[in-house]
Steps between C-alpha positions, in 0.01 A plus 500: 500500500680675173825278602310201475331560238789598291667226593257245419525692138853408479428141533305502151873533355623236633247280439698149315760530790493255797647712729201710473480279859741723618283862426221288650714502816644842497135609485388307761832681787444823327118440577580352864713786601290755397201340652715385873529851646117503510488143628404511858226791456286322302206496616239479211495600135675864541881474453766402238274502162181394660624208670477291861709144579244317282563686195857537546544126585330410212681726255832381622437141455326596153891609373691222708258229339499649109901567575501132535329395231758618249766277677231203475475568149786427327379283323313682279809753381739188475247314227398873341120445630350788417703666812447861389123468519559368818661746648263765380219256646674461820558938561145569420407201764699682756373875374171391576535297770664819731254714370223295630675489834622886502129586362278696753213518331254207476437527158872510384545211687257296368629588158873436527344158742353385137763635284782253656313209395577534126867480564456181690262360206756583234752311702327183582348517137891585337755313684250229644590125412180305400212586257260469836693846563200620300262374747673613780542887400126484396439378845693815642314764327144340567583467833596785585301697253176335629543718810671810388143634390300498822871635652487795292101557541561459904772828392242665339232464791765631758553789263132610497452481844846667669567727164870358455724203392795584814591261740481760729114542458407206628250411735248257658262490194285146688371386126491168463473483108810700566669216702468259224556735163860626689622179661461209255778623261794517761350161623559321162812722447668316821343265398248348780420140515184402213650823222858353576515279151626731254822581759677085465407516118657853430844377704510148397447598081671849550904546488703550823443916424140497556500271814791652642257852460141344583613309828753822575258777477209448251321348808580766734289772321201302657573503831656895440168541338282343803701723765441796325077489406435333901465842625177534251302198649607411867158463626435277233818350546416437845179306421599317172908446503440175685433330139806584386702358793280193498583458173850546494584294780330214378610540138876534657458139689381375211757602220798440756350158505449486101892596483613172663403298166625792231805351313573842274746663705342839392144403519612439877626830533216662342248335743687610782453842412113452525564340858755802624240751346210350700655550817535915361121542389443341841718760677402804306092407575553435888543898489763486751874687520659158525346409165577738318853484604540186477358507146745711407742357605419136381440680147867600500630211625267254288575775176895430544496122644220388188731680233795337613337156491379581171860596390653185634246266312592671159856460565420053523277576230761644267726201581279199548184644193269427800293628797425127657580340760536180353761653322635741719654245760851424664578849462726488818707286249452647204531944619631496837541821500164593432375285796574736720312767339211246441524479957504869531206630272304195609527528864421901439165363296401310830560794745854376639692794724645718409242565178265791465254216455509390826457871660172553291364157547547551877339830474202345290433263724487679770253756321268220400495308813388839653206487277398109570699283663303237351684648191820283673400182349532579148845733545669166636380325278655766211859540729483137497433373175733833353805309676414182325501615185813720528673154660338287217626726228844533640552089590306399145739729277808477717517077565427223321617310131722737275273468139756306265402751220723769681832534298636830527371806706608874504670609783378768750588776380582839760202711322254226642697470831393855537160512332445228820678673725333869410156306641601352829726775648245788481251245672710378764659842583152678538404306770769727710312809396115394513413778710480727212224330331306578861501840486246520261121566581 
């Protein structure tokens, strides 16, 4: 632990730099390295500094996602805004981000779960683009805030009754106050369908930074968070979980439907989240292995496939001053170059081989057709209606009229080449090692 910790030190002196990507990255090997000779005797929370697949997983796309956020954000060093404060912003993101993830100890989870929402505030709040910014970050704390309280009561309640905060501890407590204080956080944290508004108003007013890390892994720590406190309540679980799923499924047909009329490029995005998260809470409550596999996996895969998406929409945005699509057409014409990359990450978002995506969607379905298969009506409607949109967003922005306002554009330039291509290889070339993520129980 001492080698990671003093090298996250060392970062704070390189702080202004942009290759502070690079450390990121160094970290990350030096971190996977370490951790691989452990890798296939993981069996629960014992080995390599407390952690299983899920925490490891997690962790690793924590650095690869903040690592590319420095080569999305060039932007802010180039026109001097404010990029040391950044930087700072963006370490103490990732410090307590891993530490939430490496944390064994309820308690230290749920503080370093709280603490990385400040850093996400000051960025949508700092280097947002419209005064409704305000508004949005306001949204994100009362959200999220709204629910921390009965979270960290629910902590409190398992502490007086098994004397200890560990993840090891745990056991069938059957409380159903319990049920409710611990779960209703992580659920707005993913977010689930009816506390999902504060997640398309934080990406749309926040700056690429912030949506590249809240679609990446800022809604993982719900899911992470609902795997870990299940073994506290499964015979409530058992009885109640069926709410969730309802809910989730039905909220899922319903936004994948809502994203056929969106004309923000980003606002699309955002929603899509909501959908690719409701299939998740619905795998993680059927209480099977398959869905909890398949949630991690779809959390990786969504993490890298939404941050790339997110990427790609800043780089029209920095050309064309717009997220529309009624601006953002004939780009076939206009960027071929990028079409391509617009094809790949698209066809990842609606669960095209070879993407993660498709793995964990197969594995969710399976796990939630298990539960009901009257559940089967609402996931094709959601597998469906997910294609549509990916296909509308690709054939709106791609064909059509060139706008006459478009003089002269920047070239493509090789950072963002990689920035795009840093999201699709790692979730095209997992799909070849997916067995890993199953030998966690």
């Amino acid at each position: 632990m001492l080698k990671f910790m003093f090298m996250f030190f060392s970062l704070f002196l390189f702080f202004s730099k942009w290759w502070l990507m690079f450390l990121f990255m160094l970290l990350m090997f030096m971190f996977l390295f370490f951790s691989s000779i452990n890798l296939f005797y993981f069996s629960n929370l014992i080995n390599y500094l407390g952690m299983d697949i899920l925490s490891f997983s997690m962790v690793l796309l924590t650095f690869w996602i903040c690592s590319l956020i420095i080569l999305a954000s060039f932007m802010l060093m180039s026109e001097n805004k404010f990029f040391l404060m950044f930087m700072i912003n963006l370490v103490f993101l990732l410090m307590s981000l891993i530490l939430a993830f490496f944390s064994l100890n309820i308690f230290y989870f749920y503080l370093y779960f709280e603490s990385s929402i400040l850093p996400v505030l000051f960025m949508i709040m700092g280097w947002g683009y419209q005064p409704e910014r305000i508004q949005a970050g306001i949204y994100l704390i009362f959200y999220t805030l709204f629910v921390s309280l009965p979270l960290l009561l629910g902590i409190f309640f398992v502490y007086f009754n098994l004397h200890s905060f560990s993840f090891f501890m745990f056991k069938e407590m059957g409380s159903l106050i319990l049920y409710f204080l611990m779960i209703l956080a992580f659920l707005v944290k993913m977010p689930m369908f009816l506390v999902h508004l504060w997640l398309p108003k934080a990406h749309v007013e926040g700056p690429v930074s912030s949506s590249m890390i809240l679609a990446g892994v800022m809604l993982k720590l719900g899911g992470y968070g609902l795997m870990r406190i299940m073994k506290l309540m499964l015979f409530m679980s058992l009885k109640l979980n069926f709410i969730w799923i309802i809910l989730s499924l039905v909220g899922g047909s319903l936004i994948s439907l809502l994203c056929l009329h969106l004309v923000d490029m980003k606002m699309l995005v955002a929603y899509s989240s909501v959908v690719h998260m409701a299939l998740v809470v619905g795998g993680i409550m059927s209480l099977n292995y398959y869905g909890f596999m398949g949630s991690l996996i779809l959390m990786i895969g969504h993490g890298l496939c939404s941050s790339g998406l997110f990427a790609l929409i800043n780089l029209m945005y920095e050309r064309l001053g717009s997220r529309s699509l009624l601006v953002n057409k004939g780009l076939l014409n206009l960027m071929p170059n990028l079409s391509m990359w617009w094809f790949l990450l698209l066809s990842s978002n609606m669960a095209a081989p070879p993407s993660l995506n498709l793995f964990g969607e197969i594995s969710l379905l399976m796990s939630i057709i298990s539960w009901s298969s009257i559940s089967m009506v609402a996931l094709m409607i959601i597998s469906f209606f997910s294609a549509a949109y990916s296909l509308y967003l690709f054939s709106f922005s791609q064909h059509g009229k060139i706008l006459k306002g478009m003089f002269n554009l920047k070239s493509v330039s090789l950072r963002e080449y990689l920035l795009l291509m840093f999201h699709w290889l790692p979730l095209n070339i997992l799909i070849f090692k997916v067995e890993y993520f199953f030998i966690w129980n």
